[in-house]
LUMDREN-638193 format. One record per residue (C-alpha): residue in one letter; x, y, z. Coordinates in steps of 0.001 Angstrom, whole numbers, plus 524288, in hexadecimal, padded with zeros to 5 digits. Layout:
REM LUMDREN-638193
AXYZ
...
This chain:
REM LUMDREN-638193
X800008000080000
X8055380C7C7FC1B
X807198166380732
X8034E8249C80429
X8052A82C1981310
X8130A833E58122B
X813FD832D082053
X8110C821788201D
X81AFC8242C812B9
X8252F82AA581BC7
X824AD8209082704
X825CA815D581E4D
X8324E81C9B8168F
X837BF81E53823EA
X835C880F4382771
X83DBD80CBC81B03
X84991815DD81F16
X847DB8102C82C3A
X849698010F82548
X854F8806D981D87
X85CE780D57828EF
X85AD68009983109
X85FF87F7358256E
X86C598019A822AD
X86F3E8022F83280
X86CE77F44A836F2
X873907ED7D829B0
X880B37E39B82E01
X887F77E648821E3
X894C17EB2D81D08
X88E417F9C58213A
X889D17F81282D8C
X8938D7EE0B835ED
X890797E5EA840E0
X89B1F7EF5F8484C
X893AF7F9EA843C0
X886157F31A84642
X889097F1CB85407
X88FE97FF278560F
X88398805878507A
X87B347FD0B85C10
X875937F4B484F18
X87A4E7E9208526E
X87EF47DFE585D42
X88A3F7D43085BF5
X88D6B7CB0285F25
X880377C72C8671E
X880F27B8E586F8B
X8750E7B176870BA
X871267ADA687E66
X865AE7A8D287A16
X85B2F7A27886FFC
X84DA87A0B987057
X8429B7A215866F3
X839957ABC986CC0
X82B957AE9286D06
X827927AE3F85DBE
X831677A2BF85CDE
X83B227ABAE85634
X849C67A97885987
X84EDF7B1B6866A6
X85B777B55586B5A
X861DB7B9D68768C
X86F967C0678763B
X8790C7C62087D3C
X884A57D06587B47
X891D57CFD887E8D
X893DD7DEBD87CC2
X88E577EA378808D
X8843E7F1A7876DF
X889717FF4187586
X87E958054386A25
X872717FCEE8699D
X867027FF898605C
X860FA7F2E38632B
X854D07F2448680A
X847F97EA0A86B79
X843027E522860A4
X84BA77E99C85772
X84BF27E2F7849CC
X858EF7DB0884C05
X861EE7D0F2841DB
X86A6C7C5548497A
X875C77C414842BA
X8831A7BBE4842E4
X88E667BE55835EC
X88B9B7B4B382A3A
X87C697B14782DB9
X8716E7B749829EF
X86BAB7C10283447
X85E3D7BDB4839EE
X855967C7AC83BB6
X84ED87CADF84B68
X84A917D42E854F2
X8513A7D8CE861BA
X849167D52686D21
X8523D7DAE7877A5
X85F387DF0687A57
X862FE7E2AA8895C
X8713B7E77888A98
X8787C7DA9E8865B
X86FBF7D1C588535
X862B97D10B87CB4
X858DB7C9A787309
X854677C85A86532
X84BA77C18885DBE
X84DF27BA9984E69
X844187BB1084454
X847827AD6B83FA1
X8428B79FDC84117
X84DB579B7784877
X85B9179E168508B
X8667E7A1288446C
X871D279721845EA
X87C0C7A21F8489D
X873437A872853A2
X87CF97A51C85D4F
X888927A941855D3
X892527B28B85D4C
X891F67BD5985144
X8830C7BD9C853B8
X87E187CAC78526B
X870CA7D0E78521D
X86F337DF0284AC9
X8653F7E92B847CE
X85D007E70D83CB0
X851BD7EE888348B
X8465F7EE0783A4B
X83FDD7E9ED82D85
X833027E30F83455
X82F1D7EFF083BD9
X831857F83782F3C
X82A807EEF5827CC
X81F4E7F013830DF
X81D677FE9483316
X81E657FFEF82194
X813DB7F5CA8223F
X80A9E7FD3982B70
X80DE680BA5823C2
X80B2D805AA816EF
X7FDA18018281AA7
X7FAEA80C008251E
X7F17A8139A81B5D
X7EA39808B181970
X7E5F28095082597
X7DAFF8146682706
X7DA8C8186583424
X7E98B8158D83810
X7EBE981D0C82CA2
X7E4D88294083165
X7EA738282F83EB1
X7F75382AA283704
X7F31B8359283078
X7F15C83ADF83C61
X7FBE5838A484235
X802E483E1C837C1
X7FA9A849A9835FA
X7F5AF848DF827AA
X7E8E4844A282D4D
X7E04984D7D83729
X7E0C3846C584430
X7D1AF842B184545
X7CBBA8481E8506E
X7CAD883C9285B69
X7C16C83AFD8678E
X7C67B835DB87291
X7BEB282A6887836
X7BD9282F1D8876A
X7B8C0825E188FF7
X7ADC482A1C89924
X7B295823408A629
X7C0448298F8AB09
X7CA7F821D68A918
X7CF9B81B458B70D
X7DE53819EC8B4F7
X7E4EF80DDB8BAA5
X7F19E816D68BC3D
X7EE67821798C5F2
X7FA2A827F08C48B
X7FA1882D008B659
X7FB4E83C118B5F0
X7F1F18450A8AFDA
X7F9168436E8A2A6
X7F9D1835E18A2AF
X7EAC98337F8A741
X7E71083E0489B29
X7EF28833F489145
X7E9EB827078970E
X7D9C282D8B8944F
X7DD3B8305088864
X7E290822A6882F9
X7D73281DCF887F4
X7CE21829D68800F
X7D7EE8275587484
X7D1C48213E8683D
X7DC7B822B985BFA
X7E8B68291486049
X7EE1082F3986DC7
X7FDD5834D38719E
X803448343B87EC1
X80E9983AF68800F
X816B683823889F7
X8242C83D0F88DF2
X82E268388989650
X82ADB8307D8A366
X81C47835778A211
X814A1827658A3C3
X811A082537897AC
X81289816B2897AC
X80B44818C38A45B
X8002781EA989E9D
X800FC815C989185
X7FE5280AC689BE6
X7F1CA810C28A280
X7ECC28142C89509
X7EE318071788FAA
X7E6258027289C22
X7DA9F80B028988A
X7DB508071888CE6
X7D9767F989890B2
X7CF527FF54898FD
X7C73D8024988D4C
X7C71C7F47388776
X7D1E77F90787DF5
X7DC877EE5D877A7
X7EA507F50C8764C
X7F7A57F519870C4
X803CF7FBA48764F
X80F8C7FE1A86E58
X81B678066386EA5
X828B68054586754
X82FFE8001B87227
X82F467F38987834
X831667F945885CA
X826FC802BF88410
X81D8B7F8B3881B1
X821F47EF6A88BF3
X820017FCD589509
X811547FDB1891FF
X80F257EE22894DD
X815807EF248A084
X80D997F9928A629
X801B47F2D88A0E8
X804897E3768A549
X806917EA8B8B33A
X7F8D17EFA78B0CA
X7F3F67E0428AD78
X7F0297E43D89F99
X7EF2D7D8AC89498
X7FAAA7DD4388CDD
X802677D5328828C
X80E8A7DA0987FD3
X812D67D69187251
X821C37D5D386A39
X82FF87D5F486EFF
X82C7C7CE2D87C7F
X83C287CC0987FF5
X83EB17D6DA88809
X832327D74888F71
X8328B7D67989C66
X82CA17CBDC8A380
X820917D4178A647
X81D037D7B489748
X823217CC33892F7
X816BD7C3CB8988F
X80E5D7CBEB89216
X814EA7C9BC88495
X80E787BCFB87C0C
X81B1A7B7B987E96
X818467B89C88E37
X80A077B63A88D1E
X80B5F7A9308861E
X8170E7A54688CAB
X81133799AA8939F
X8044E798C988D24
X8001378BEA889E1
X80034790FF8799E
X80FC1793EC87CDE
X8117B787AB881D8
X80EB278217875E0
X815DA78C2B86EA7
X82195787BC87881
X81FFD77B198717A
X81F1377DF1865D8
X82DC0786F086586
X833BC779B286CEF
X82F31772678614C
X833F377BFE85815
X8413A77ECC85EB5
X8441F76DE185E75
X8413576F4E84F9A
X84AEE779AC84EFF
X8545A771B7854F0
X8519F7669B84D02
X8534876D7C83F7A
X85FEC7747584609
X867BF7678984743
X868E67667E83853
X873B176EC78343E
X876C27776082A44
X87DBD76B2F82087
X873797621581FF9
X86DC375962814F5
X85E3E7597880EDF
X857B87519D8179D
X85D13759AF82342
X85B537660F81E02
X84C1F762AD81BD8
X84C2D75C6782A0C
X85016769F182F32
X847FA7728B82675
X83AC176AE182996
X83E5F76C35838BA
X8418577B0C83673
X832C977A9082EA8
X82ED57739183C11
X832DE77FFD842E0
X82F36788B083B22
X81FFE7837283B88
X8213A7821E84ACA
X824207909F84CD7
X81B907949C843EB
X810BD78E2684A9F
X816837944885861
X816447A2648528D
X805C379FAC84E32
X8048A79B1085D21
X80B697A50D86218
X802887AEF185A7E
X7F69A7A85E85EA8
X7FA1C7A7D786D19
X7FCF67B70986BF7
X7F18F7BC40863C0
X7E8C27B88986FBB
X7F1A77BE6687920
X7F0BA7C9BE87043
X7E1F77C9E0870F5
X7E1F67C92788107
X7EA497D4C488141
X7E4217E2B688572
X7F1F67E9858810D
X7FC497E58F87819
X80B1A7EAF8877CB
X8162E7EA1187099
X81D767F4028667A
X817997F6998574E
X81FFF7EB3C851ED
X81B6E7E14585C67
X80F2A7E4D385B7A
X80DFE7E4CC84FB4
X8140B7D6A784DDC
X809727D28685678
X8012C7D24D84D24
X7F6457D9B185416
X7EDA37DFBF84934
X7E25B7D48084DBB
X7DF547DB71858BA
X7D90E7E85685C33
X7E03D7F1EF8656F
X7D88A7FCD586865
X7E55F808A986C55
X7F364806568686D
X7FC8E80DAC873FC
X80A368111886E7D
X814488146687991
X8213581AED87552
X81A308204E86775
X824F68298286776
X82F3481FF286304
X826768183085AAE
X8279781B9D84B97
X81C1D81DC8845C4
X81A27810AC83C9C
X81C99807CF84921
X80F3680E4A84DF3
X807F680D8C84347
X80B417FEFC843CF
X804EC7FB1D84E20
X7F84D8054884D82
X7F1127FE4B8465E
X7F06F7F56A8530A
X7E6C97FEAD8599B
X7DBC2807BC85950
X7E1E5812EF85F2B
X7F048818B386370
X7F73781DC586F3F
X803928228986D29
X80B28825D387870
X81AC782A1187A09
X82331837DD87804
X8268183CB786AFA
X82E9B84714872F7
X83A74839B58766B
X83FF38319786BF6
X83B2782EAF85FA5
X839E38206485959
X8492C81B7A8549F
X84A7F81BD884633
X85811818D683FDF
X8556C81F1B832B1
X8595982D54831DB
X8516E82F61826A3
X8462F829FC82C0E
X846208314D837DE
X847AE83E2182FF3
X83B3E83A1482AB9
X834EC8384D83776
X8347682868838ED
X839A882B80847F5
X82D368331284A4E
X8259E82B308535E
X816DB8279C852C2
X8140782F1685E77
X81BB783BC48593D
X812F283A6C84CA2
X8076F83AE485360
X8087A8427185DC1
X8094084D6D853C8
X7FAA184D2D84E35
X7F30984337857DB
X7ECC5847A786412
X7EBC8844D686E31
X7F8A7846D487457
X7F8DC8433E884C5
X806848464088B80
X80A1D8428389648
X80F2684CDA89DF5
X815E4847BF8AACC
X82259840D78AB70
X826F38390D8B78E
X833F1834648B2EC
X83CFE83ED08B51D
X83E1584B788BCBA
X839E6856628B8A8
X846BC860048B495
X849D68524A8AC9F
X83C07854598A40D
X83BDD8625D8A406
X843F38644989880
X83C7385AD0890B7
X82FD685E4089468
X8316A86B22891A4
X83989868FE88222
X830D285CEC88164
X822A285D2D88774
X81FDC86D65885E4
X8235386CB289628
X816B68619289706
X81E25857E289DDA
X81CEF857D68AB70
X82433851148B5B4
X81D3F8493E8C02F
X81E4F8514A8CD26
X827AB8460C8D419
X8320584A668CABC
X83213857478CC24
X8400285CF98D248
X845388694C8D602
X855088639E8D412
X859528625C8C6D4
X85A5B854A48C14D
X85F528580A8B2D1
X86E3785BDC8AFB0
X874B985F778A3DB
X8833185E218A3E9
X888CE865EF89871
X89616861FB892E8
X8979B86D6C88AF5
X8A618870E1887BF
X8AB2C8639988E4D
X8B05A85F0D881F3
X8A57E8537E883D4
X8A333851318750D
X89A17847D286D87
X8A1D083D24865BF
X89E718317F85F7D
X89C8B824248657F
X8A2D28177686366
X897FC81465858A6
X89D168211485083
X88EEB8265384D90
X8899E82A1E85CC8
X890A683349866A5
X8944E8333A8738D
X89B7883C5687DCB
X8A31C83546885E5
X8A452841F188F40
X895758426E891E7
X898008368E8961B
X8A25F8392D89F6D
X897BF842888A625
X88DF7838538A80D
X898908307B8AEB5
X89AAE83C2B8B7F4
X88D5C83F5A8BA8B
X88A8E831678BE6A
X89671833978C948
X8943A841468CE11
X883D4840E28CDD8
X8812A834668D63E
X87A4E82F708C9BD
X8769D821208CA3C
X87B0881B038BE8A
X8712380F348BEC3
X8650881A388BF73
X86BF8821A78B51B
X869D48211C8A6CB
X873E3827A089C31
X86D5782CDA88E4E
X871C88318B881DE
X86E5A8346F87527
X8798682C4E86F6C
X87DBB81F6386FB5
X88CAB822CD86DC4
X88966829AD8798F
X8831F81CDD87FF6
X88BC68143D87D94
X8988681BE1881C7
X88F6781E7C88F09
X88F2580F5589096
X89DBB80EE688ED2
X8A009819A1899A4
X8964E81A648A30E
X89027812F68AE9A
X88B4C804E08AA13
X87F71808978B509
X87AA08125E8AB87
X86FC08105789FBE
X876988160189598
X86C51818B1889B6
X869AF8210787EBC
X85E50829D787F66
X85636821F1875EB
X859E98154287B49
X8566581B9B88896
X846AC822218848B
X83CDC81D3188DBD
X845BE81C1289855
X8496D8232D8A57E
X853ED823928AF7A
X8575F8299F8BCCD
X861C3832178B585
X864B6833538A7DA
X871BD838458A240
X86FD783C8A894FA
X87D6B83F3788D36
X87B878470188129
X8870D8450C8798F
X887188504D87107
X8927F85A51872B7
X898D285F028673D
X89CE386B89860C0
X892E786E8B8568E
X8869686DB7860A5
X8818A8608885A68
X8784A8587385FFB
X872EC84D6E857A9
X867A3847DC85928
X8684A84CF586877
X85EC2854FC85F1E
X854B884CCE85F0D
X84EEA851CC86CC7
X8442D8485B87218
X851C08404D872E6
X856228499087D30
X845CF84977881EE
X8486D83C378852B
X855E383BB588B36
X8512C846E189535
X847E483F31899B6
X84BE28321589EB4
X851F0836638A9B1
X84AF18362D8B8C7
X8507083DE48C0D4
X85F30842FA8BB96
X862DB847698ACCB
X86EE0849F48AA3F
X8722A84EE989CB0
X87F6C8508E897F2
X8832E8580C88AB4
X8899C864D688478
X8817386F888857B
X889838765387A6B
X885B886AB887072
X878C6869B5876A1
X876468782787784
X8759187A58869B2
X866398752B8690F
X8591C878CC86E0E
X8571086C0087339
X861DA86D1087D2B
X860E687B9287F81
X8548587B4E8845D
X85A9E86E1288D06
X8659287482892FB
X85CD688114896D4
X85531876A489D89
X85FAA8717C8A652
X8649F87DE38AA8C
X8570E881448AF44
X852D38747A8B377
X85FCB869CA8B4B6
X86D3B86A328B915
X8754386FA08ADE8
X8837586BFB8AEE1
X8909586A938A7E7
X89C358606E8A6E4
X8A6E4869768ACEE
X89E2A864848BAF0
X8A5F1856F88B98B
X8B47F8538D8B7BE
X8B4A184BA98AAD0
């Protein structure tokens, strides 16, 4: 079907750079070296199995360990992965977990390759060609679809945003949390009055998985079936945690491996574990796996007769897993059915398979780092939308330059929030103290953010220290493309001596990972050591944030790119220390406005205060 909207033309044209960029940057070839694979944070070898099993849907699993420490790492849940060892061909997976040294993944084949256990065993990166393939699908036929295409329109402002009534409900609602705030309360009515499309916005530390949770119970409250999604699997596991604790039928679907025990038995995987249906499956994968065994005792050099002996047993196999996978999809589509809310991100929802069933409201946490065709992936799921997050922190990851010029990194909720009303904020944060949030409340929120009266302080609990003229200058890292500034560094070390700073309630941020992974090198092992995207969603008693940038010519990269900086001001409790040159700094708005704030409201000091 040809597609006529410029704007579904654009997205799709950005999917296709997107496809590109991944393919150029992930490729193992005479270009792109497994040295320079694994300097880049692409790639990680060798890897040593601890561990086989085939998992859940009966494809191949493996547990690994490393003997080496991961400097750069761009791997993460879920990630489209290849497992590969020099002179085979790679097999393609997905990364269910890594955790420091140690971690998971799973093979999209029908068994364990013979080299698996090799000691050049590698696993790598790899284009994400399913998830691409998806989103293109559900763009090209998005028209199609009357009023999913008008909701679009809308969105995107070349429709008129049709005038809505809100469905109030006679009886007050009686909240089961009493302690939501005025703010909260006014969001949680009107999810429940909501009947196409509703925004929460909700900054830093202001509840808003809090009041997702009470909504979702009202909801429920109403007789109404629903799905929960966000882009993150830790998001989503967030949500079911909060609502398990609140005894509601959830089902938590996709990438069950690093669940905790908690959402983990409320996964089909958990559910089914020692159902009398999974029993037989149990069976069924003993049979298969002595098959396997069976056709694996023939070797490579073997005559006719053998090689037919092995195929039919590897036909044997083949049949008996196919006949577990139509069991296991029975035994889950009436699990599916019992359910009063479903979670899991777009893809794993969407590989559920769920377009049988009727979900009244579809509630998106984190919409502001969700691109745009992941959402409309999973709408057609549901009746209406709730799309809750902050446009004003990090937008969605894209690795195409050109795409993001062209506005692929713009974020569902950032779309919409620009033509569809209503908008609810909530306006009280109770993570940090107050001269913390000030500055971003008032650059951020148009001074709307509030901070809960507990926090409120009369001492100062944000410092700048200014290197300016310390001959502290930004060079490049070991990787040759990201900087560092190796005497920031030698600050944070003295702060952490001279402030009675606890290094195991202390977190240390910056925008680089040069910058990261010399601070790993050189500072306390006690400390989480992060870069600010890795670190969004996050908190810590005190944060020190490292900027990096000091250099002649008042250049600041993508330091630029400010709801960067909205986020790294804000995961910090109760101390914020900031460290940077005010003469690099000083040459933009941004940080003008920033360092007026701490000499009015923080501690504003300078390097020549410690003997470096």
């Amino acid at each position: 079907m040809a597609v006529n909207d410029p704007h579904i033309k654009k997205l799709l044209t950005c999917i296709n750079l997107e496809e590109q960029e991944q393919v150029e940057r992930y490729s193992l070839d005479q270009q792109h070296s497994l040295k320079s694979l694994k300097a880049e944070g692409l790639a990680l070898h060798p890897v040593t199995v601890t561990r086989k099993n085939f998992g859940y849907a009966d494809y191949p699993e493996i547990s690994f360990k490393l003997s080496y420490p991961v400097e750069i790492n761009l791997f993460k849940d879920g990630a489209a992965i290849e497992c590969f060892c020099s002179g085979e061909e790679p097999v393609k997976g997905v990364l269910l977990n890594l955790d420091g040294r140690s971690g998971e993944f799973r093979l999209f084949a029908p068994d364990f390759p013979d080299w698996i256990e090799d000691k050049n065993v590698g696993i790598k990166l790899a284009p994400d060609q399913r998830t691409t393939s998806i989103m293109k699908s559900t763009l090209n036929n998005l028209e199609a679809n009357k009023e999913l295409y008008r909701l679009f329109e809308e969105i995107h402002g070349t429709a008129p945003v049709q005038q809505r009534q809100f469905e109030r409900e006679e009886q007050p609602i009686i909240f089961t949390n009493k302690n939501l705030n005025p703010s909260q309360q006014a969001a949680v009515k009107a999810m429940v009055a909501n009947n196409e499309m509703l925004i929460i916005h909700g900054p830093p530390g202001t509840g808003k998985t809090t009041t997702l949770i009470e909504g979702i119970l009202q909801l429920i409250k109403q007789g109404e079936k629903i799905i929960v999604t966000a882009p993150s699997n830790t998001a989503v596991d967030n949500i079911a945690k909060g609502l398990i604790e609140k005894a509601v039928a959830v089902l938590r679907v996709g990438n069950s491996s690093k669940t905790d025990a908690l959402v983990f038995s409320h996964t089909p995987e958990g559910k089914l574990a020692n159902s009398r249906e999974q029993k037989e499956i149990k069976q069924l994968k003993i049979r298969a796996e002595e098959f396997r065994k069976m056709a694996l005792k023939y070797k490579r050099s073997f005559g006719r007769e053998e090689r037919e002996q092995r195929n039919l047993l590897f036909k044997e196999v083949k049949d008996i897993r196919l006949q577990i996978k139509k069991l296991q999809a029975y035994n889950e589509a009436k699990l599916f059915e019992q359910a009063d809310v479903i979670l899991g991100t777009p893809i794993g929802l969407y590989d559920a398979d769920l377009r049988h069933l009727k979900f009244n409201c579809l509630v998106m946490d984190e919409a502001g780092q969700c691109i745009e065709p992941l959402a409309w992936c999973v709408f057609p799921l549901a009746q209406k939308y709730i799309l809750a997050g902050d446009h004003l922190q990090l937008p969605p990851t894209v690795l195409s330059n050109e795409a993001a010029q062209l506005g692929f990194n713009t974020s569902i909720l950032e779309t919409a929030v620009k033509t569809m009303e209503p908008v609810f904020l909530l306006d009280t944060q109770y993570r940090m103290r107050q001269s913390i949030a000030g500055f971003s409340s008032q650059y951020f929120y148009d001074g709307k953010l509030m901070t809960d009266e507990k926090l409120l302080s009369t001492e100062r609990h944000l410092t700048f220290i200014d290197t300016a003229g310390s001959g502290f200058n930004e060079e490049h890292g070991q990787d040759g493309t990201s900087l560092k500034n190796d005497g920031e560094l030698q600050i944070v070390n003295k702060i952490i001596e001279t402030e009675n700073i606890n290094p195991e309630q202390t977190a240390f941020i910056s925008p680089y990972a040069g910058q990261v992974a010399a601070a790993k090198e050189l500072l306390p092992a006690q400390l989480r050591i992060s870069t600010i995207d890795s670190f969004q969603g996050q908190e810590q008693h005190t944060i020190i944030l490292s900027m990096v940038r000091s250099n002649d010519d008042g250049i600041i990269g993508f330091l630029k790119d400010y709801r960067r900086m909205n986020v790294a001001l804000t995961r910090a409790k109760e101390q914020l220390y900031v460290i940077g040159d005010s003469a690099t700094l000083g040459n933009d708005a941004f940080f003008i406005a920033f360092l007026k704030y701490v000499e009015e409201f923080g501690t504003y000091r300078t390097v020549w205060e410690w003997e470096l």
